[in-house]
NUKOLGU-808384 format. One record per residue (C-alpha): residue number from 0; chain; x, y, z. Coordinates in Angstrom, 2 decimals. Layout:
<recs>
<NUM, A, <X, Y, Z>>
...
</recs>
This chain:
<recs>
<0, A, <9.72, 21.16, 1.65>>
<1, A, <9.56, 20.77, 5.29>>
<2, A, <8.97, 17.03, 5.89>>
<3, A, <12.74, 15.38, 5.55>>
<4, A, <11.45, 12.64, 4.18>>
<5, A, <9.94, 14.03, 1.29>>
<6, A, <12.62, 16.11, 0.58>>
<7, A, <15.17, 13.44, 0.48>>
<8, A, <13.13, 11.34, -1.53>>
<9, A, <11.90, 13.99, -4.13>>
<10, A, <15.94, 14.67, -3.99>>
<11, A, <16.96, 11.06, -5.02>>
<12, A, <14.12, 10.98, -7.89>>
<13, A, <15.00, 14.23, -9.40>>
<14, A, <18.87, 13.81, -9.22>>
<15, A, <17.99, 9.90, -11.27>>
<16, A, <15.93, 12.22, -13.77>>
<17, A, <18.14, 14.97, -13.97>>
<18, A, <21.57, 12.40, -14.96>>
<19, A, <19.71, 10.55, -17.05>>
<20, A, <19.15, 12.42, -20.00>>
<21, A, <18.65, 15.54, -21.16>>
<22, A, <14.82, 15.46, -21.47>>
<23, A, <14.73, 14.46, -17.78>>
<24, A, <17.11, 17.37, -16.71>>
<25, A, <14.59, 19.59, -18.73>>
<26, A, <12.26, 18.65, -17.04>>
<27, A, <13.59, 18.93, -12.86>>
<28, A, <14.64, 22.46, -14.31>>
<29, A, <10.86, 23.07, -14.92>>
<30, A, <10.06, 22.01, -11.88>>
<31, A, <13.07, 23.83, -9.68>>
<32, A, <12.24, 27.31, -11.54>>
<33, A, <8.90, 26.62, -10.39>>
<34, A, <8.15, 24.11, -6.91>>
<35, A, <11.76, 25.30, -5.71>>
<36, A, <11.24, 29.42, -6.22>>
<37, A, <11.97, 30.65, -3.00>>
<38, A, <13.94, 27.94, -1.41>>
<39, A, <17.04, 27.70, -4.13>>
<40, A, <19.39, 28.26, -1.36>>
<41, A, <22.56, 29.13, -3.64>>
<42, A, <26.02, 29.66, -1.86>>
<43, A, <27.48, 32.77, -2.34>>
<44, A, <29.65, 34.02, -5.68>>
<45, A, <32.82, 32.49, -4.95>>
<46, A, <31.62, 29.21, -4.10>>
<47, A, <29.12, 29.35, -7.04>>
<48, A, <31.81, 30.05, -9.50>>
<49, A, <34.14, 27.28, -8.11>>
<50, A, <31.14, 24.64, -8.52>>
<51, A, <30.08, 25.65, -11.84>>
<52, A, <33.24, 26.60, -13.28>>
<53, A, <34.59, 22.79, -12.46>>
<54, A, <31.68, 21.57, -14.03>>
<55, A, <32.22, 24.03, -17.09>>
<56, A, <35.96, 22.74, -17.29>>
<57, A, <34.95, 18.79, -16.86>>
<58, A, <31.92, 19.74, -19.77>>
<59, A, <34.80, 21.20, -21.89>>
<60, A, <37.34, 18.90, -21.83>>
<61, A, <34.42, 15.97, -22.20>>
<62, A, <33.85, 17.90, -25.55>>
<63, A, <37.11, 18.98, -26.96>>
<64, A, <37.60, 15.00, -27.00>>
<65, A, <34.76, 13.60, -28.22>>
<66, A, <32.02, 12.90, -25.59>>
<67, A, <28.74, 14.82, -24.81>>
<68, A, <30.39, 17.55, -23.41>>
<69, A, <26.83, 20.04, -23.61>>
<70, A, <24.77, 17.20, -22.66>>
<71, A, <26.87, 16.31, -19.39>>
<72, A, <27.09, 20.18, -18.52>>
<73, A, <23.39, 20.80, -17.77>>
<74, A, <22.84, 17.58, -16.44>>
<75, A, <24.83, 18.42, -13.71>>
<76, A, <23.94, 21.54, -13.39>>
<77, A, <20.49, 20.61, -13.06>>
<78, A, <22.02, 17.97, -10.45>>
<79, A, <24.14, 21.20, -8.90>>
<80, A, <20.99, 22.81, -8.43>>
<81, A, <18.31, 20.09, -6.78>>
<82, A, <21.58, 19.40, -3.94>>
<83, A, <21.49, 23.23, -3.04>>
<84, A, <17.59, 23.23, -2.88>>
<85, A, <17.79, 19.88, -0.97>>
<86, A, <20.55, 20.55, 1.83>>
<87, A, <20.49, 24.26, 2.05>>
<88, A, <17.16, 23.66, 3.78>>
<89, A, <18.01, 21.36, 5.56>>
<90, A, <17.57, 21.61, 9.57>>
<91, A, <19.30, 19.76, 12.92>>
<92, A, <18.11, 16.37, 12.90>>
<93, A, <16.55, 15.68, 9.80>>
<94, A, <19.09, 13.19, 8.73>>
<95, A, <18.50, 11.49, 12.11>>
<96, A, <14.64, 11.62, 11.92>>
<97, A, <14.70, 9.87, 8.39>>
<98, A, <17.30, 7.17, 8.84>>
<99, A, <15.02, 5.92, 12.35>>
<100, A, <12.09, 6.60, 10.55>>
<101, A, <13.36, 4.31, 7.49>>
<102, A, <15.89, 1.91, 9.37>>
<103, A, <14.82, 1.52, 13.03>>
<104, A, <16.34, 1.97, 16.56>>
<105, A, <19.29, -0.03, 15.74>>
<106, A, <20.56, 0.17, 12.13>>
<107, A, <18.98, 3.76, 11.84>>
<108, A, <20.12, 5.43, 14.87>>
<109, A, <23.73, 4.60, 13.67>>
<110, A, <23.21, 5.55, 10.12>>
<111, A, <21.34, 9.04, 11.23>>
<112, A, <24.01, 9.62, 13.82>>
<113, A, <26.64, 9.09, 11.44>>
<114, A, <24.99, 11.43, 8.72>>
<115, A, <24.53, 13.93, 11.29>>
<116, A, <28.11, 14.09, 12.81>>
<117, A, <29.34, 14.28, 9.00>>
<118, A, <26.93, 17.10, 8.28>>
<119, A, <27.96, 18.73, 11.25>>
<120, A, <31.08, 18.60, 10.24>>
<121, A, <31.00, 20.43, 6.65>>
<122, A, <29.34, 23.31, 8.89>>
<123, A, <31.77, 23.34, 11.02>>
<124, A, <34.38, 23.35, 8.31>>
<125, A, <32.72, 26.41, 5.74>>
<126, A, <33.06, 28.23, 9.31>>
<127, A, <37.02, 27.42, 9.64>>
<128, A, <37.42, 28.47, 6.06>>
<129, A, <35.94, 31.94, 6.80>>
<130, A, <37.89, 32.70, 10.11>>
<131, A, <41.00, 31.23, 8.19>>
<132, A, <40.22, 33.30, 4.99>>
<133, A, <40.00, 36.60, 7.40>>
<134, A, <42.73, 35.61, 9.46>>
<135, A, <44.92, 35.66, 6.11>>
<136, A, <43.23, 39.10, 5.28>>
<137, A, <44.24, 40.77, 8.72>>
<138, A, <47.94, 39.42, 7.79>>
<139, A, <47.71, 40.87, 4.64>>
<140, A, <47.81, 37.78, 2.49>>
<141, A, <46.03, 38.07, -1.20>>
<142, A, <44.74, 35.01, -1.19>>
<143, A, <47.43, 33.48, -3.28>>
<144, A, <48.04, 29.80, -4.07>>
<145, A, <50.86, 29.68, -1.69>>
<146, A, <47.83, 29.88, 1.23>>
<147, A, <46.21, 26.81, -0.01>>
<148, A, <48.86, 24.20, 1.43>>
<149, A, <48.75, 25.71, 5.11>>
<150, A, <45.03, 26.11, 4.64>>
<151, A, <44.37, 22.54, 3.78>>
<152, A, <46.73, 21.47, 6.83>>
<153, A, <44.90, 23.65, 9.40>>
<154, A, <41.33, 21.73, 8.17>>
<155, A, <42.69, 18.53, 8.60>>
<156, A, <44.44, 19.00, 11.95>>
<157, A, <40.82, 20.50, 13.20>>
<158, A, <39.07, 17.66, 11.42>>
<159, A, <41.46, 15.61, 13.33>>
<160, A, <41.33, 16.82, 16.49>>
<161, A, <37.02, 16.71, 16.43>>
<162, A, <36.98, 13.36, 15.63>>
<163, A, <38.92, 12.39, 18.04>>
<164, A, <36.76, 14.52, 20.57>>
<165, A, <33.61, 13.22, 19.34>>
<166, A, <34.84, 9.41, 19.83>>
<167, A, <35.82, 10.12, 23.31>>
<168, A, <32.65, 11.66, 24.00>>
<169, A, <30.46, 8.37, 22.80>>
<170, A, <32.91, 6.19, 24.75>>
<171, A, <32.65, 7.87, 28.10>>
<172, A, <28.84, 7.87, 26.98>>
<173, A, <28.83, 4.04, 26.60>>
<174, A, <27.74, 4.00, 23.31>>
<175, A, <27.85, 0.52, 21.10>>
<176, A, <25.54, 0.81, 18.85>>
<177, A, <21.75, 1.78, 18.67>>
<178, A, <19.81, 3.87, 20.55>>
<179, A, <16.06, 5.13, 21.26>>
<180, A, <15.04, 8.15, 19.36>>
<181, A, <11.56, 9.44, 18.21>>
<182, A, <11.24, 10.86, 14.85>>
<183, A, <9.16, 13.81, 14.24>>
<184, A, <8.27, 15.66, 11.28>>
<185, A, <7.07, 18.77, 9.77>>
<186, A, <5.09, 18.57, 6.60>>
<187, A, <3.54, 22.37, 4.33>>
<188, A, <1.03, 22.39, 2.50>>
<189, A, <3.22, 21.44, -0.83>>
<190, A, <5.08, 19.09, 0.24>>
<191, A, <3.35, 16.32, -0.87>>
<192, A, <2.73, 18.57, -4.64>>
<193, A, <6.29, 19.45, -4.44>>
<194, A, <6.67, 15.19, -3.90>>
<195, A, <4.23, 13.81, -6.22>>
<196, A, <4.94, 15.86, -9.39>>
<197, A, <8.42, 14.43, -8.81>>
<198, A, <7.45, 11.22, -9.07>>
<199, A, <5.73, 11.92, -12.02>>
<200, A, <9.02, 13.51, -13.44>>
<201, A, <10.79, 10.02, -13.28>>
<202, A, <7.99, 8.20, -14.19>>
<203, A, <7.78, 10.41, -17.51>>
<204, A, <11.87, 9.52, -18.44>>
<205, A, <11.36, 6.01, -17.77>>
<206, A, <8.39, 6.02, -20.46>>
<207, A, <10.89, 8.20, -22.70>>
<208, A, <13.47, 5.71, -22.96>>
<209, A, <10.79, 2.41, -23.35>>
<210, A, <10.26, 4.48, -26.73>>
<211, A, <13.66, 3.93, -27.40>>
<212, A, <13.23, 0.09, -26.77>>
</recs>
């Protein structure tokens, strides 16, 4: 899905289906084997295997003590999934096209420039973990726990340092608050498929549990 808005909407509806109940996570796993093929946008092994295998752990524990353990796992795995196909696609400015779009010049400029500053950020970050990971190769470290400590105090020190950066730059800018920006957006040919049968996904678990009623 091209068109932000769309996308972040369609990503709100599913996720509410999805964590609802089972039936509903059936369902936005129909419809991400089939509306999402193509655009799944899953990390990479390690990262994969960290996300699921915390969820596996959580689902596990949930069941050795009682609770819904299976139910809980694929929900949010199904949850797992829509975020990848949601921000994986996601391009510069989106976040800031949306909030205007939705909020205005004043609220929404501050909300989309906060978004986009934080998104910013995360790239920013999965860069510093790879030059730190490879920096910790070419000194022949294995990757050991020992790394994590230093690792973790290297991010936040950057982390740190850019935020500090980044409010110096908006208060030599002037800024206070609000701003002028024009939204514009880019919309395919399934977008608004991709966005309707979503809608029709939610609507279908909200007439699952009035049965219940």
């Amino acid at each position: 899905m091209q068109d932000a808005r769309l996308r972040i909407g369609a990503t709100l509806l599913l996720s509410c289906a999805a964590f609802s109940s089972v039936f509903g996570a059936v369902l936005v796993a129909l419809w991400w084997g089939i509306v999402a093929r193509g655009e799944r946008n899953l990390p990479g092994r390690h990262a994969t295997a960290v996300i699921f295998g915390a969820i596996i752990l959580v689902a596990g524990f949930t069941e050795m003590f009682g609770g819904d353990g299976i139910s809980y796992g694929f929900r949010m795995t199904v949850v797992t999934l829509i975020a990848f196909w949601a921000f994986g696609r996601g391009r510069e400015g989106d976040l800031m096209n949306t909030a205007v779009w939705a909020f205005g010049d004043r609220i929404g400029f501050d909300l989309g420039l906060t978004a986009e500053m934080a998104v910013s950020s995360l790239r920013r970050t999965e860069k510093d973990i790879r030059d730190i990971k490879n920096a910790l190769k070419l000194k022949g470290s294995r990757g050991s726990v020992h790394d994590l400590i230093p690792l973790g105090l290297t991010l936040t020190i950057m982390q740190i340092y850019r935020a500090r950066e980044q409010g110096i730059t908006l208060a030599t800018r002037g800024y206070r608050g609000g701003g002028t920006f024009t939204p514009s957006f880019l919309r395919s040919k399934t977008d608004n498929v991709a966005f309707f049968s979503s809608i029709l996904i939610i609507m279908a678990v909200f007439v699952s549990f009035a049965g219940y009623l």
